[in-house]
C-alpha positions as CSV (number, residue, x, y, z in Angstrom):
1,X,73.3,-221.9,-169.5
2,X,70.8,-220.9,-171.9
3,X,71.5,-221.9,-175.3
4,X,72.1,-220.0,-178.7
5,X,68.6,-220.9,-180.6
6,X,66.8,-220.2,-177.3
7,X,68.1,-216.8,-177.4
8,X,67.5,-216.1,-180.6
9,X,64.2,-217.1,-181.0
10,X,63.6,-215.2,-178.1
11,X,64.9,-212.3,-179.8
12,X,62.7,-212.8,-182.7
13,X,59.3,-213.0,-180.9
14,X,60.3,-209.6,-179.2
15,X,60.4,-208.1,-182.6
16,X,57.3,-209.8,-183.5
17,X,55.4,-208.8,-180.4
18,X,57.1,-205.1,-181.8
19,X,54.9,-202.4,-183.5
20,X,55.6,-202.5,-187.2
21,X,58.3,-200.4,-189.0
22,X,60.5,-201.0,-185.6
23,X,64.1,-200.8,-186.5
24,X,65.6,-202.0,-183.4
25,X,65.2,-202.6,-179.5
26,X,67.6,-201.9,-176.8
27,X,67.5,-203.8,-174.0
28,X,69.4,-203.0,-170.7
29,X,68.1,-205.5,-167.8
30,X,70.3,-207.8,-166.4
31,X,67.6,-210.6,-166.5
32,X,66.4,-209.7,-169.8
33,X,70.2,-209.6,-170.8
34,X,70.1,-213.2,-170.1
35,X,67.2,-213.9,-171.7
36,X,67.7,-212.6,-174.8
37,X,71.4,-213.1,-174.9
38,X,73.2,-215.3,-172.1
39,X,74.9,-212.5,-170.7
40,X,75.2,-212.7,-167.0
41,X,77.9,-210.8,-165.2
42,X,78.9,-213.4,-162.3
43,X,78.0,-211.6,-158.9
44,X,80.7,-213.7,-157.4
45,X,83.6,-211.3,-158.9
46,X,84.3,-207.5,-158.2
47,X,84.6,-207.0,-162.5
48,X,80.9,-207.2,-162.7
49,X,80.7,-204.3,-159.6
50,X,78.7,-201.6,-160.9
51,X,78.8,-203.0,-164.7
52,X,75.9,-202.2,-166.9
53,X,75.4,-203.7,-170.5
54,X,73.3,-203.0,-173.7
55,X,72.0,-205.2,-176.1
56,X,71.0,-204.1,-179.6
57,X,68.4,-206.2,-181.4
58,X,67.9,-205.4,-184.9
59,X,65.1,-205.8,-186.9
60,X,67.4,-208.2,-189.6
61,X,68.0,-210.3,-186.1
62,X,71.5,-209.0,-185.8
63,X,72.3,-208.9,-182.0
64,X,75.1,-206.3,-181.0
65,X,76.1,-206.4,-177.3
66,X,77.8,-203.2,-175.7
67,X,79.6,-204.0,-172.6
68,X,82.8,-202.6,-171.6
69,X,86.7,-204.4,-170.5
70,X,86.4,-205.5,-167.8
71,X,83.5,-208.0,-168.4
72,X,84.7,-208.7,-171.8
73,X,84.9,-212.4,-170.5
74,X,80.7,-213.0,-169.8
75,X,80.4,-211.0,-173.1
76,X,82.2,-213.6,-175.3
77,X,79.9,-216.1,-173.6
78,X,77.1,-214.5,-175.0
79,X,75.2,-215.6,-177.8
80,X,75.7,-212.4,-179.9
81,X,76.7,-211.5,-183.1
82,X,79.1,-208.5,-181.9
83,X,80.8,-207.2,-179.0
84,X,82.1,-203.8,-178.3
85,X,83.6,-203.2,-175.1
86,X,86.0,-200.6,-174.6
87,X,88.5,-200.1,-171.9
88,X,87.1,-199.1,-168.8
89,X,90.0,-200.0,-166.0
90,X,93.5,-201.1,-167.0
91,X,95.1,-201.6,-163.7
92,X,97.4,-198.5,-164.8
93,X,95.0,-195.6,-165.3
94,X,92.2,-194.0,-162.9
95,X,89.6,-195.5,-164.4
96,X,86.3,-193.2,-165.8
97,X,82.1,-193.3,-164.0
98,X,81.7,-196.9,-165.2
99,X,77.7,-196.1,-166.6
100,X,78.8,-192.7,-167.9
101,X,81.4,-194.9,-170.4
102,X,78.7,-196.8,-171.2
103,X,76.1,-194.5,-172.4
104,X,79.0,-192.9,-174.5
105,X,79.8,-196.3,-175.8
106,X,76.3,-196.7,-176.7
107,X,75.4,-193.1,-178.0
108,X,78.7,-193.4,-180.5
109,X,77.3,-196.8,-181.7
110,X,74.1,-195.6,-182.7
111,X,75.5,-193.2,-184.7
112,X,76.4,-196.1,-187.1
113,X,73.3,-197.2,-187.9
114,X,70.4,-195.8,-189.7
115,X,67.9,-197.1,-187.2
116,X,65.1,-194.8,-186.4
117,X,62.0,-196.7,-184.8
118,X,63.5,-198.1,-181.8
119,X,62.0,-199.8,-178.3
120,X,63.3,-199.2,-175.4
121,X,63.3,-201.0,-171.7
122,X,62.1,-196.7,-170.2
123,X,62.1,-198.2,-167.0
124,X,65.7,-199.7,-167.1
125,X,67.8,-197.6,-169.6
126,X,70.0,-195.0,-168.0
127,X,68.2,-191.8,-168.8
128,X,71.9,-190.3,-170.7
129,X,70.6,-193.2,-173.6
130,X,67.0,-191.7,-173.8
131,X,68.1,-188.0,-174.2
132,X,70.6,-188.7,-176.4
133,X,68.5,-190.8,-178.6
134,X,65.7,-188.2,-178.3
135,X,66.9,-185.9,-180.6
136,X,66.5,-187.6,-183.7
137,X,65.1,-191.0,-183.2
138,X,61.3,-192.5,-182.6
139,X,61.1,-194.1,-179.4
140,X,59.1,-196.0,-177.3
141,X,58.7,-198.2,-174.7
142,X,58.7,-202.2,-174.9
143,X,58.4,-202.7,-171.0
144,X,55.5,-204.2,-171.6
145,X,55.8,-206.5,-173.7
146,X,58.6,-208.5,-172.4
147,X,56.6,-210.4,-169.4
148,X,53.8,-211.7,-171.3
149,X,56.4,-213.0,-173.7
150,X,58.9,-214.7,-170.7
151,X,55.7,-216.4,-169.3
152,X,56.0,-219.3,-172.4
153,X,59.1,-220.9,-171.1
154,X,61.5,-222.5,-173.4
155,X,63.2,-225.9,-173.5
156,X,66.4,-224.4,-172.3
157,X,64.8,-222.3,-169.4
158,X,62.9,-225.4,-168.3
159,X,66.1,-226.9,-167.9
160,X,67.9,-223.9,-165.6
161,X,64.8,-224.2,-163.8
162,X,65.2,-228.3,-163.2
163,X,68.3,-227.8,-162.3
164,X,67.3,-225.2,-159.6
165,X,65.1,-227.3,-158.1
166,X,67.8,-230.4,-158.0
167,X,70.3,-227.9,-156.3
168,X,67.0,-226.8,-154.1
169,X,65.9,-230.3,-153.0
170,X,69.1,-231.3,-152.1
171,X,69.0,-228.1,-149.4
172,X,65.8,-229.7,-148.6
173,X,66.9,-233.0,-148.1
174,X,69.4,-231.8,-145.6
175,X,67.2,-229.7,-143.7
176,X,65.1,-232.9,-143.2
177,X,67.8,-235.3,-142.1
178,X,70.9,-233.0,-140.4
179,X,68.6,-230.0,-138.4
180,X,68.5,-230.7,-134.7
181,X,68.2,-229.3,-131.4
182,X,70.1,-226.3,-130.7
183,X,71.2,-225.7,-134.0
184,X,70.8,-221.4,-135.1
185,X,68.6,-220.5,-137.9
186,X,72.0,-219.1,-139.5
187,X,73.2,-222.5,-139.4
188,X,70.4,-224.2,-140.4
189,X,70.5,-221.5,-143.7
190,X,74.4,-222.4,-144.0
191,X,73.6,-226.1,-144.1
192,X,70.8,-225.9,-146.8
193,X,73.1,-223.2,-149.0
194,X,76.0,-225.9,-149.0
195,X,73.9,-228.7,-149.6
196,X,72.4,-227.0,-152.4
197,X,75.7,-225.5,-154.1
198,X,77.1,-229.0,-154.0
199,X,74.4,-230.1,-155.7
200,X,74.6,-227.3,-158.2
201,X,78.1,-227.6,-158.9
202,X,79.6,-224.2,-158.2
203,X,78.5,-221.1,-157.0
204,X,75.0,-220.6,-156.2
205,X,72.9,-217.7,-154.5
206,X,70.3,-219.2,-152.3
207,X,67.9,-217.0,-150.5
208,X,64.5,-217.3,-148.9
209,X,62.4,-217.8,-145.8
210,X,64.7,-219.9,-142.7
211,X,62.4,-219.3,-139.5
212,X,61.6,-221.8,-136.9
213,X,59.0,-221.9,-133.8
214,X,57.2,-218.4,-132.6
215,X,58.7,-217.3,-135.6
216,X,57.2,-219.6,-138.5
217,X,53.7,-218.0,-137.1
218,X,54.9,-214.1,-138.7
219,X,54.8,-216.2,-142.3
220,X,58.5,-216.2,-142.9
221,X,62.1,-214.2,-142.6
222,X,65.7,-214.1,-143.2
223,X,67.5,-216.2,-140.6
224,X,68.7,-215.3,-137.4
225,X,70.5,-216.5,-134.6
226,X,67.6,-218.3,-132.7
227,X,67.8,-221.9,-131.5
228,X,65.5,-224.6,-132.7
229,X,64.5,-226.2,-130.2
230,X,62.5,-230.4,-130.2
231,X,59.1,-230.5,-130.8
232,X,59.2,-226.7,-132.8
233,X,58.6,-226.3,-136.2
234,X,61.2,-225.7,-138.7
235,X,60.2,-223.8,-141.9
236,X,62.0,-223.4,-145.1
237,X,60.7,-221.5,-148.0
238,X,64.3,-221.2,-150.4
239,X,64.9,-220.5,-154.3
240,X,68.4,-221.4,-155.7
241,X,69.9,-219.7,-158.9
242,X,71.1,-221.1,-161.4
243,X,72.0,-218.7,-164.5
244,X,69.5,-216.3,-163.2
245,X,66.3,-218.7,-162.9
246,X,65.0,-220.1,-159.7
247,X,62.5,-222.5,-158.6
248,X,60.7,-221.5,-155.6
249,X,59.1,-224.2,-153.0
250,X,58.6,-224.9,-149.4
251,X,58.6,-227.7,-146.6
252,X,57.8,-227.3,-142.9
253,X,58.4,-230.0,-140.3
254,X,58.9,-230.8,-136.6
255,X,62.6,-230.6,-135.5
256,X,63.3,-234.0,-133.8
257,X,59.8,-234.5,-132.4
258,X,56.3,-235.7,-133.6
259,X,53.2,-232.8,-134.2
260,X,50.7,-232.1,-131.9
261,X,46.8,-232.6,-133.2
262,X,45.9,-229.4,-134.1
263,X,49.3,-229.1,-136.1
264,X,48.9,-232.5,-138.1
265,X,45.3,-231.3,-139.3
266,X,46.9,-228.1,-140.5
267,X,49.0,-230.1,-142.6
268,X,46.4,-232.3,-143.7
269,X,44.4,-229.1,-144.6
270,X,47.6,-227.9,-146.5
271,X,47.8,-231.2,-148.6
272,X,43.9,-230.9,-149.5
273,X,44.2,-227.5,-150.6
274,X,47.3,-228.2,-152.9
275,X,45.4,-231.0,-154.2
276,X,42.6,-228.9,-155.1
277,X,44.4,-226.3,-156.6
278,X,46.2,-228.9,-158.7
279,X,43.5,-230.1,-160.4
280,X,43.0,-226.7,-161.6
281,X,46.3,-226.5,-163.3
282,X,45.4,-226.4,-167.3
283,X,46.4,-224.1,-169.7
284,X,43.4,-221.6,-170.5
285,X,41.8,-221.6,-166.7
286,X,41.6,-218.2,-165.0
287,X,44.5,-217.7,-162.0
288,X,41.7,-216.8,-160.4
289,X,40.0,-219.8,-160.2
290,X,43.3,-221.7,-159.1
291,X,43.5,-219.5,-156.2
292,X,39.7,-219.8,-155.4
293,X,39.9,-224.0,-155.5
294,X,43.1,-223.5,-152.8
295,X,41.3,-221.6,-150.5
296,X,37.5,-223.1,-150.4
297,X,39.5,-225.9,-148.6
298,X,40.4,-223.6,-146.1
299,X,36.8,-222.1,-145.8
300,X,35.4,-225.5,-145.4
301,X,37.6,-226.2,-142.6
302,X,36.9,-222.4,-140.9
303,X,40.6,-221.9,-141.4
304,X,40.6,-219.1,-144.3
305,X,41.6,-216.2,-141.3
306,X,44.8,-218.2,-140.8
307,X,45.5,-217.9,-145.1
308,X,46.6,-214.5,-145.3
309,X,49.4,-215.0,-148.3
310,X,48.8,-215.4,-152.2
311,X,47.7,-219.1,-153.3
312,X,51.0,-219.3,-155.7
313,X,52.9,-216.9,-158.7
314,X,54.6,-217.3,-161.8
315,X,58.8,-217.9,-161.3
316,X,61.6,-217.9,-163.9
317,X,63.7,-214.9,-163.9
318,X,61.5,-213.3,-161.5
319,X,60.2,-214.1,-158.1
320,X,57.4,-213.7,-158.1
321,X,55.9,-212.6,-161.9
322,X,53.4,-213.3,-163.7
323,X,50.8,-214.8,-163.2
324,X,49.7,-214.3,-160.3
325,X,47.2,-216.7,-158.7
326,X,45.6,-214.2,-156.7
327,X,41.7,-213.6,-155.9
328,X,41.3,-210.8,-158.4
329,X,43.8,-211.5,-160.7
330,X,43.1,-210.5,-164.2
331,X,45.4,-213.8,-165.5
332,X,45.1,-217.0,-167.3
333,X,47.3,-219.5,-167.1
334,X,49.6,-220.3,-170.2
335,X,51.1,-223.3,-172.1
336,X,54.6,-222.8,-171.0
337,X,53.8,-220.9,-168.0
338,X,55.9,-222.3,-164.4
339,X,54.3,-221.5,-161.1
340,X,54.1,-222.4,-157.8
341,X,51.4,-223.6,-155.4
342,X,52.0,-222.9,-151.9
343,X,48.7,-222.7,-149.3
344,X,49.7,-222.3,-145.5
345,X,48.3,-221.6,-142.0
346,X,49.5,-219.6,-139.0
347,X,47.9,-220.2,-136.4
348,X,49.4,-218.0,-132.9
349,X,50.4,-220.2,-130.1
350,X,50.5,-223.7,-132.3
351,X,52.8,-222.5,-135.3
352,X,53.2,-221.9,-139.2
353,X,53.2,-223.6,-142.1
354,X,53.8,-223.8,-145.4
355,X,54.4,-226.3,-148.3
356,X,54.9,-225.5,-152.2
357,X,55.4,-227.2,-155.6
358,X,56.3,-225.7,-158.8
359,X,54.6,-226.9,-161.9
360,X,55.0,-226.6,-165.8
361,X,51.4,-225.7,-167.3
362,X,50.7,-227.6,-170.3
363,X,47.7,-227.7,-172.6
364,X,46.1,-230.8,-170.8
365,X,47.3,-230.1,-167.3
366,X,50.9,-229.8,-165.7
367,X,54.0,-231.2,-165.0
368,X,55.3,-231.6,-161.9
369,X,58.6,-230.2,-161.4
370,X,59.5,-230.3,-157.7
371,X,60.0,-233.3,-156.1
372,X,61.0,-232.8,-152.3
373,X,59.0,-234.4,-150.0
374,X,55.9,-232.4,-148.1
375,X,56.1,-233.9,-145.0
376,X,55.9,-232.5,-141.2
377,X,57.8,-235.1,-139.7
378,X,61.6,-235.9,-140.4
């Protein structure tokens, strides 16, 4: 989880990165909930169906969360200074419209404070919040600003992301040694989710790309009940959360067979172009730039056609966010920023591919932080 000075500090660059004279912020996204907070409703349990939550900052760093009953449980793990969380559902009553309580709960709570200046998340907040706060209180939006601050990853989001990618590479290393012949892609997606919860210790959602042969040349796609067969490719392009972060990163090899020719120099075009992009990594260079080293590689092998996906992206709480290393993006890599690298070719009639690292960006260059193996041969 993340932990209390995280949060806090978290919560005190938002009112920083705040016009002056703001009073308070009200935040209302699950992720940003987390972030700000560690409150995450478990989406392994029917109490967290439907449940929304509120977090008051204010401006003297008080946090005030605003939940209701039945996830009173995730609010006392949060790192807050005060829950309120009236009954919703008692097991003996017909219970009320679950988001209509809430925007009660958090209209009646406002009228407690003197707050006047106050942020909003417009795109997230139930609309009942807005008009009720409309009447006689400033508002305005802080949308915004909350991505350019979650780029800089902390010490204790570093860590949720490490042990993403522990749960992750575990997934991975099963994928390499236990997929055979015959096997579905809905096994081969069960085998790399219980590989990667064990790892993880508990629970985990584990989502992604799980195609193999014809299918690895359309990029990527849920699972399905296709058969692997020998000598096809297998691809697997998987994020694992943990506590709401997720590393994001990708392997593609040869089920129980060798490559032909033509797919080996793919691969060996792949491993250039991550090595190029690489030594672009460095806090202060444009995204732009990254994305440009990955794919001159291509051009110099007359491959670019077959790159038709983004060179890499930001991950964290999103997937994918900021930045984006794109060929027009408008972003510079960031001391604290984590992304991913992830060049591959799809070529019809010999196959896809796809490999990807995730890195933290520091001042003098980057730290790897995934560390499956990028190979096309079991």
């Amino acid at each position: 989880m993340l932990t209390p000075t995280g949060c806090q500090q978290r919560r005190q660059r938002l009112l920083a990165a705040l016009p002056p004279q703001t009073e308070m912020a009200l935040i209302y996204d699950p992720q940003h909930l987390y972030y700000f907070a560690n409150y995450s409703a478990s989406p392994f349990v029917f109490r967290s169906n439907d449940a929304g939550a509120v977090l008051a900052i204010h401006a003297n760093g008080k946090a005030t969360l605003i939940a209701d009953s039945m996830v009173k449980n995730f609010c006392d793990a949060a790192f807050v200074d005060e829950v309120i969380a009236p009954t919703w559902y008692d097991g003996k009553h017909t219970a009320p419209h679950r988001e209509v309580l809430l925007v009660l709960s958090v209209l009646d709570y406002m009228k407690t404070v003197s707050a006047k200046r106050i942020g909003l998340e417009m795109a997230q907040v139930p609309a009942g919040i807005m008009l009720g706060l409309s009447r006689d209180k400033e508002l305005f939006a802080v949308d915004q600003v909350i991505p350019t601050l979650k780029r800089r990853k902390d010490a204790d989001e570093v860590d949720l992301l490490r042990r993403s990618m522990r749960a992750g590479e575990a997934g991975m290393a099963a994928g390499l040694k236990e997929i055979k012949p015959g096997m579905s892609e809905l096994e081969i997606y069960f085998l790399v989710q219980n590989a990667a919860m064990a790892a993880s210790g508990g629970q985990a959602v584990v989502y992604g790309d799980f195609v193999t042969g014809p299918r690895t040349e359309e990029i990527g796609g849920p699972p399905s009940e296709r058969k692997v067969q020998a000598g096809e490719l297998v691809m697997l392009d998987f994020s694992t959360i943990i506590g709401q972060y997720r590393a994001d990163f990708a392997n593609t090899h040869i089920c129980a067979g060798k490559p032909t020719a033509r797919q080996h120099d793919m691969y060996l075009a792949c491993m250039e172009a991550i090595a190029a992009g690489e030594k672009k990594l460095k806090a202060g260079v444009e995204a732009r730039e990254v994305d440009r080293a990955v794919r001159s590689v291509f051009e110099s092998k007359h491959l670019s056609e077959h790159f038709p996906h983004h060179t890499g992206h930001g991950i964290g709480l999103g997937h994918p966010e900021p930045p984006f290393l794109v060929p027009e993006s408008s972003d510079t890599l960031l001391a604290g920023d984590v992304v991913t690298l992830e060049p591959g070719l799809y070529i019809k009639g010999t196959g896809g591919m796809r490999f990807e690292r995730n890195y933290l960006i520091t001042e003098s260059g980057y730290e790897l932080l995934s560390k499956h193996r990028l190979t096309l041969e079991a």
